[in-house]
DOFI-541943 format. One line per field, with one value per residue: residue number from 1; residue in three letters; x, y, z of N, C-alpha, C, O, CB in turn. Coordinates in nm, 3 decimals. Glycine has a CB too. Example, Ala and Ser with C-alpha at 12.3 -4.5 7.8 and 13.67 -1.06 7.14 Angstrom:
// DOFI-541943
num [1;2]
residuo [ALA;SER]
n.east [1.319;1.285]
n.north [-0.569;-0.225]
n.up [0.780;0.708]
ca.east [1.230;1.367]
ca.north [-0.450;-0.106]
ca.up [0.780;0.714]
c.east [1.320;1.290]
c.north [-0.330;0.003]
c.up [0.780;0.787]
o.east [1.424;1.341]
o.north [-0.332;0.114]
o.up [0.846;0.804]
cb.east [1.131;1.408]
cb.north [-0.447;-0.060]
cb.up [0.905;0.572]
This chain:
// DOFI-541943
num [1;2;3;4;5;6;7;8;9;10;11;12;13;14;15;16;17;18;19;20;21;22;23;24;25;26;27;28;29;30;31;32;33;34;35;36;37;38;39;40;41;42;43;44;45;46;47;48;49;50;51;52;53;54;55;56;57;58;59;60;61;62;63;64;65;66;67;68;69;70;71;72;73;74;75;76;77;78;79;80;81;82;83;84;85;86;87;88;89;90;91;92]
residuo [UNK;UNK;UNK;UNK;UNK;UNK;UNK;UNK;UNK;UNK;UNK;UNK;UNK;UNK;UNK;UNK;UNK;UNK;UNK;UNK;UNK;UNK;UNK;UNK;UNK;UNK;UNK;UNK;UNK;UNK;UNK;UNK;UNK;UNK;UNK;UNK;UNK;UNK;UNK;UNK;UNK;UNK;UNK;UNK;UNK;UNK;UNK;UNK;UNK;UNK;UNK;UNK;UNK;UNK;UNK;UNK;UNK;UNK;UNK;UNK;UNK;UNK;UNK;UNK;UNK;UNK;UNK;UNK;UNK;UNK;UNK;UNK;UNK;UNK;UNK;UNK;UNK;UNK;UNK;UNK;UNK;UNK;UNK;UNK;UNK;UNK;UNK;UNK;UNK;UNK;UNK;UNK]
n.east [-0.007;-0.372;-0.589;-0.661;-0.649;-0.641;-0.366;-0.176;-0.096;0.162;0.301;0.577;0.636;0.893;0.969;0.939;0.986;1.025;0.913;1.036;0.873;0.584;0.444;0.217;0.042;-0.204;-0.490;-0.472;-0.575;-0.546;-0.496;-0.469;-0.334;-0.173;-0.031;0.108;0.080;0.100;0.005;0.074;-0.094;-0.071;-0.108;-0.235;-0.198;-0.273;-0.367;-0.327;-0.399;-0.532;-0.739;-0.759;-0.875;-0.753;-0.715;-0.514;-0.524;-0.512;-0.217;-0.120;0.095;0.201;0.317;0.465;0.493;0.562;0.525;0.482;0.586;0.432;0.198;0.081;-0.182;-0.276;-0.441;-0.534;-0.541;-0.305;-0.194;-0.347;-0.339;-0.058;-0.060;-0.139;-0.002;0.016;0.102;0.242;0.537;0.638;0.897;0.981]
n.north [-1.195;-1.254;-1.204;-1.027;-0.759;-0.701;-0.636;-0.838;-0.816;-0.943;-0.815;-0.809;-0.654;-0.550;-0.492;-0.184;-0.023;0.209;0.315;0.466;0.744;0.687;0.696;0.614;0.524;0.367;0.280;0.135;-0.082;-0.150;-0.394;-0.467;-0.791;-0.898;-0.687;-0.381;-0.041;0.268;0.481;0.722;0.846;1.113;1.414;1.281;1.135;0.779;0.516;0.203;-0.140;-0.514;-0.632;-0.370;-0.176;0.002;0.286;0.384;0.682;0.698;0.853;0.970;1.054;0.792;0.632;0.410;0.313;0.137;-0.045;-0.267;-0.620;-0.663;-0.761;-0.695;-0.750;-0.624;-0.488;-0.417;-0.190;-0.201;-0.449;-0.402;-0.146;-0.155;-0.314;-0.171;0.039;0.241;0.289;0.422;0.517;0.671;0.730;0.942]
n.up [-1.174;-1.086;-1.204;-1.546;-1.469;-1.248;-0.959;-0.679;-0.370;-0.124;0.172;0.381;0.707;0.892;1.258;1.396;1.115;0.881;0.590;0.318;0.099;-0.150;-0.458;-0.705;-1.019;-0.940;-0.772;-0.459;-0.253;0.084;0.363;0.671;0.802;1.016;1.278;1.378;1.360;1.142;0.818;0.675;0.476;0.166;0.359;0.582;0.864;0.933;1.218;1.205;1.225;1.288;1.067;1.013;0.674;0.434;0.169;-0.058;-0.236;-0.618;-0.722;-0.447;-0.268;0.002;0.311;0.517;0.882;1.112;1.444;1.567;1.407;1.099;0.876;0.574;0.292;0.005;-0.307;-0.645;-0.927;-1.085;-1.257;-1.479;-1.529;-1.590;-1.836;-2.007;-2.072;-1.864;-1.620;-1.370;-1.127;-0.829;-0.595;-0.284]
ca.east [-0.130;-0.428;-0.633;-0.497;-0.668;-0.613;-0.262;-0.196;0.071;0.107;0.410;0.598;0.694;0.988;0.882;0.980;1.021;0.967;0.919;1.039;0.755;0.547;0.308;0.203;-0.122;-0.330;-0.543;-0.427;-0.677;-0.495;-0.602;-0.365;-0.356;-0.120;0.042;0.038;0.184;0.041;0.033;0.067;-0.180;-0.141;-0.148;-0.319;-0.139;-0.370;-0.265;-0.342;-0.404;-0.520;-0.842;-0.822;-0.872;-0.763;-0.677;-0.422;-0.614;-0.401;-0.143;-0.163;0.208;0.189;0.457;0.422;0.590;0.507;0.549;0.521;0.637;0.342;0.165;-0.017;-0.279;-0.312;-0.492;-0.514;-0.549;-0.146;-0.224;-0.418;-0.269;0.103;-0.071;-0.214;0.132;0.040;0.123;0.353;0.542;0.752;0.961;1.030]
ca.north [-1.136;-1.346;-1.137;-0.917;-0.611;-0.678;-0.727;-0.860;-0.842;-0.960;-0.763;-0.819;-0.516;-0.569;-0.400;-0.039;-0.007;0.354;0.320;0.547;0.735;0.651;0.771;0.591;0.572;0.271;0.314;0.011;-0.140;-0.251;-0.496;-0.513;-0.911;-0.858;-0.608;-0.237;0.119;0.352;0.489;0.870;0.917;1.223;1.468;1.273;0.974;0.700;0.426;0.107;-0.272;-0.595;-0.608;-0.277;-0.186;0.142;0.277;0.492;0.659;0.729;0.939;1.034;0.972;0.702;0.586;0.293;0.285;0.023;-0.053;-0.404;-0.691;-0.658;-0.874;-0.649;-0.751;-0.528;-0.541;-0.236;-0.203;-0.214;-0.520;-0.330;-0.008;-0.151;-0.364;-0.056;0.134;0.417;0.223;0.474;0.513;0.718;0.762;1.081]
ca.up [-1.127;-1.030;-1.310;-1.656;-1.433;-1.108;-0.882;-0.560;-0.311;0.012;0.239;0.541;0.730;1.000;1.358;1.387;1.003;0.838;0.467;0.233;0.021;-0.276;-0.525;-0.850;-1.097;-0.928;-0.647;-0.334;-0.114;0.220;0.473;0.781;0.836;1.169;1.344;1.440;1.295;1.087;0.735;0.605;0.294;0.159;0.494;0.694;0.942;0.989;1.269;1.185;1.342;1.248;1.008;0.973;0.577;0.385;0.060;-0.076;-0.399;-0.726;-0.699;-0.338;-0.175;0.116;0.377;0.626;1.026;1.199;1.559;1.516;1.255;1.009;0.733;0.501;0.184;-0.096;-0.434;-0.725;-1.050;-1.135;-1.383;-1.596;-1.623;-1.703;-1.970;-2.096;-2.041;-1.835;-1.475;-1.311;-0.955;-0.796;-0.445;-0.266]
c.east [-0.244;-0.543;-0.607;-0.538;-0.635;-0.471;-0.287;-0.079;0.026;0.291;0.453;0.662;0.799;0.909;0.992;1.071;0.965;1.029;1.000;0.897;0.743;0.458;0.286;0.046;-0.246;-0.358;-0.519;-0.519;-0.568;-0.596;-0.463;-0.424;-0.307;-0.055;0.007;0.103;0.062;0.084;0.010;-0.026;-0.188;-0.061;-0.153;-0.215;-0.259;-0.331;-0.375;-0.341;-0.488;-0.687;-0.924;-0.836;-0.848;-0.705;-0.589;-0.452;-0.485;-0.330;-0.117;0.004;0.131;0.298;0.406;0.554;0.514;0.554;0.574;0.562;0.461;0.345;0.028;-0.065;-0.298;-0.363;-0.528;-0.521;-0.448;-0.173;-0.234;-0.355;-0.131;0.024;-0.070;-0.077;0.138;0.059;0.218;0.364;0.634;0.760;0.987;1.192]
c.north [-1.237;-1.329;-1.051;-0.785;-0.612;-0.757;-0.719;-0.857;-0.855;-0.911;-0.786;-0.721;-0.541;-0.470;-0.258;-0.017;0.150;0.332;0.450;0.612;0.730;0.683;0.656;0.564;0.498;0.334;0.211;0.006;-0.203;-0.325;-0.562;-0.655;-0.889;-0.745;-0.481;-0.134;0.223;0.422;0.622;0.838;1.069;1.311;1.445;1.159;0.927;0.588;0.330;-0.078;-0.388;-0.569;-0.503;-0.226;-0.008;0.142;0.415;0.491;0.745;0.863;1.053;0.931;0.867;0.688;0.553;0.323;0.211;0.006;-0.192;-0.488;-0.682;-0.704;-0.777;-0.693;-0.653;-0.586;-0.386;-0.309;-0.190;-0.285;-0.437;-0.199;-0.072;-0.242;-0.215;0.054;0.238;0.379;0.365;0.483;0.578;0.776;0.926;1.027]
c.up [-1.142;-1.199;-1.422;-1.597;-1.293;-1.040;-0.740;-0.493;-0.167;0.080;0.385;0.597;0.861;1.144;1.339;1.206;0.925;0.707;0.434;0.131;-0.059;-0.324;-0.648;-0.869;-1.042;-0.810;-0.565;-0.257;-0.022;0.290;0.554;0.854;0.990;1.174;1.355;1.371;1.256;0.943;0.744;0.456;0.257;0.265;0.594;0.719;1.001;1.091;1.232;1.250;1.241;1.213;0.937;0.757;0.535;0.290;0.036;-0.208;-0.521;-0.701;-0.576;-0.276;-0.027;0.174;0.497;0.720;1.086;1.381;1.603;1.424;1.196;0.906;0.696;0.341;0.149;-0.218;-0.514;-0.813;-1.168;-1.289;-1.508;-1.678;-1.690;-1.853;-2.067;-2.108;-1.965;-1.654;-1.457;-1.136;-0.968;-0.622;-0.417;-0.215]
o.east [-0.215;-0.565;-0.508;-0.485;-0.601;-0.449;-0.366;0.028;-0.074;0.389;0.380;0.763;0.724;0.813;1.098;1.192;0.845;1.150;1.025;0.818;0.842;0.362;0.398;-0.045;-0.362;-0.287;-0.584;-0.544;-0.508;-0.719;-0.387;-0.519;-0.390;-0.018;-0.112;0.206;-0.039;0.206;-0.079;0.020;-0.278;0.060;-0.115;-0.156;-0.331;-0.226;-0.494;-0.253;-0.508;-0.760;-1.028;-0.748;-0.909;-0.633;-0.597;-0.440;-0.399;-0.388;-0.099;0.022;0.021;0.398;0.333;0.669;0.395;0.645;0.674;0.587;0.374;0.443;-0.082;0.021;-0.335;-0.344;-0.542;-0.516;-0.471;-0.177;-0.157;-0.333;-0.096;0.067;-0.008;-0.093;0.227;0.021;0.266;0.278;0.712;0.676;1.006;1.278]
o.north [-1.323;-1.419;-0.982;-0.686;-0.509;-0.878;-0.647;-0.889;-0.815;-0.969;-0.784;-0.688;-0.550;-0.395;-0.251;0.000;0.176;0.328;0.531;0.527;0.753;0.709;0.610;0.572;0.531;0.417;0.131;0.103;-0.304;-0.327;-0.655;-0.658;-0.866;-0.696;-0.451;-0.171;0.249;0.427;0.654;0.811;1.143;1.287;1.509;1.100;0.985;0.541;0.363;-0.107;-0.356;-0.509;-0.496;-0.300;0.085;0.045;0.521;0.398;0.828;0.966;1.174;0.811;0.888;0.723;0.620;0.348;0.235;0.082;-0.225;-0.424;-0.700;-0.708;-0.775;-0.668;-0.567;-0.704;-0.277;-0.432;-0.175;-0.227;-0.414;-0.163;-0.052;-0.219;-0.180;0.157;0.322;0.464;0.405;0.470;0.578;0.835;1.012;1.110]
o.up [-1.225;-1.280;-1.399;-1.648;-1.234;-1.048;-0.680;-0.543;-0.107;0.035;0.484;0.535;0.958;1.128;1.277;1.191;0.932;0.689;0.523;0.091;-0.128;-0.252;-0.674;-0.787;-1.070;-0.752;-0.632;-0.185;-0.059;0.287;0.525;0.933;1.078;1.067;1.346;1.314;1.321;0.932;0.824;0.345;0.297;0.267;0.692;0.629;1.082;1.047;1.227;1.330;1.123;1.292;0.872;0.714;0.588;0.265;0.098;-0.288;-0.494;-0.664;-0.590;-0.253;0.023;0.111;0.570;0.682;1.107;1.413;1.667;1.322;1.281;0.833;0.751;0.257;0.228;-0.246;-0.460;-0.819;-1.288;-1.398;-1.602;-1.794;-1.806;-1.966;-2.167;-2.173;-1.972;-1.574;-1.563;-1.050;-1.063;-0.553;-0.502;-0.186]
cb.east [-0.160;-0.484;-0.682;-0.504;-0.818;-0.748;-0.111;-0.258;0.208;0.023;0.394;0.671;0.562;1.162;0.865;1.106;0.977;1.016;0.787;1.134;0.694;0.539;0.342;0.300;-0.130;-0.317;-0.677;-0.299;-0.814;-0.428;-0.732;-0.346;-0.283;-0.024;0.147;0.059;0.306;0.033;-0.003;0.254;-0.370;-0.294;-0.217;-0.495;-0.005;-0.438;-0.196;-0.293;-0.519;-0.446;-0.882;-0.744;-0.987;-0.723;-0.791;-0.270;-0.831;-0.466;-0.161;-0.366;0.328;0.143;0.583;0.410;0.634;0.562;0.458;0.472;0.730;0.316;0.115;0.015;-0.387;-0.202;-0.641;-0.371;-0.626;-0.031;-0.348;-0.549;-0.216;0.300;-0.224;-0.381;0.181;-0.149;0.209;0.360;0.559;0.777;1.122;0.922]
cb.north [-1.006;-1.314;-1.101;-0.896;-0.550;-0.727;-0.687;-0.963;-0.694;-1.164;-0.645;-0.929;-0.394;-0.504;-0.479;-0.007;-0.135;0.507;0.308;0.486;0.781;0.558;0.965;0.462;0.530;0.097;0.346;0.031;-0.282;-0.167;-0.659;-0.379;-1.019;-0.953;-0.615;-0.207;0.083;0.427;0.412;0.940;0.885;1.198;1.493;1.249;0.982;0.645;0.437;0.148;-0.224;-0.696;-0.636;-0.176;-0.275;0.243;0.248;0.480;0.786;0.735;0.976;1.004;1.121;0.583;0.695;0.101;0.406;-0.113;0.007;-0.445;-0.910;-0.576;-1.097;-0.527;-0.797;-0.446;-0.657;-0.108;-0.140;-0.334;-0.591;-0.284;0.153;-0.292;-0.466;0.028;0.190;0.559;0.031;0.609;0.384;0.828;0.681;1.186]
cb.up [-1.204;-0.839;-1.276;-1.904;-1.460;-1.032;-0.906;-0.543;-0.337;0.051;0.227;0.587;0.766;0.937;1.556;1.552;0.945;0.928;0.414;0.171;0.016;-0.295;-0.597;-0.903;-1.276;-0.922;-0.648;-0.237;-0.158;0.342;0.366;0.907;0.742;1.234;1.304;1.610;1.102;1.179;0.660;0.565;0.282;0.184;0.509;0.683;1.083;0.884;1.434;1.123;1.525;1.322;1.064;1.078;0.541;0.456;-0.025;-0.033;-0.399;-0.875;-0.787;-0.273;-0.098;0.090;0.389;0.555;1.128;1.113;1.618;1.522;1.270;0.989;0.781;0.507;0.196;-0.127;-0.405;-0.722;-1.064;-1.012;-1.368;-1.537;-1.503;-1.603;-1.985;-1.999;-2.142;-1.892;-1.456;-1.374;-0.854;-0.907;-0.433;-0.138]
């Protein structure tokens, strides 16, 4: 991690890819570098494209489909919590 509170990840998403879903304790800033799809937060499906930015806030399932190959930026506060022990995640 770049910082002891903050991580980073950078993902490549294949085209027509449909995640599996996820929940855990940090809150994720995105920032779709390329490509196209859309994310579920929650309820809601958001579609998504290049520059666009959104966050998936603690404990709020998510799940990415894409339409294209996609390069997404993220950053959260992962670091911090696993130092602290209370990081958690979990799949549906």
């Amino acid at each position: 991690y770049p910082f002891p509170t903050m991580a980073v990840f950078m993902q490549w998403l294949p085209k027509n890819f449909a995640g599996q879903g996820c929940r855990s304790t940090d809150g994720t800033v995105f920032n779709v570098v390329e490509g196209r799809g859309s994310v579920r937060i929650g309820e809601e499906r958001y579609p998504f494209a290049p520059q666009d930015v959104f966050v998936a806030p603690p404990w709020h399932p998510y799940r990415f489909n894409t339409e294209t190959e996609c390069i997404v930026f993220s950053f959260s506060d992962r670091a911090g919590q696993e130092a602290l022990g209370f990081w958690r995640e979990q799949f549906d």
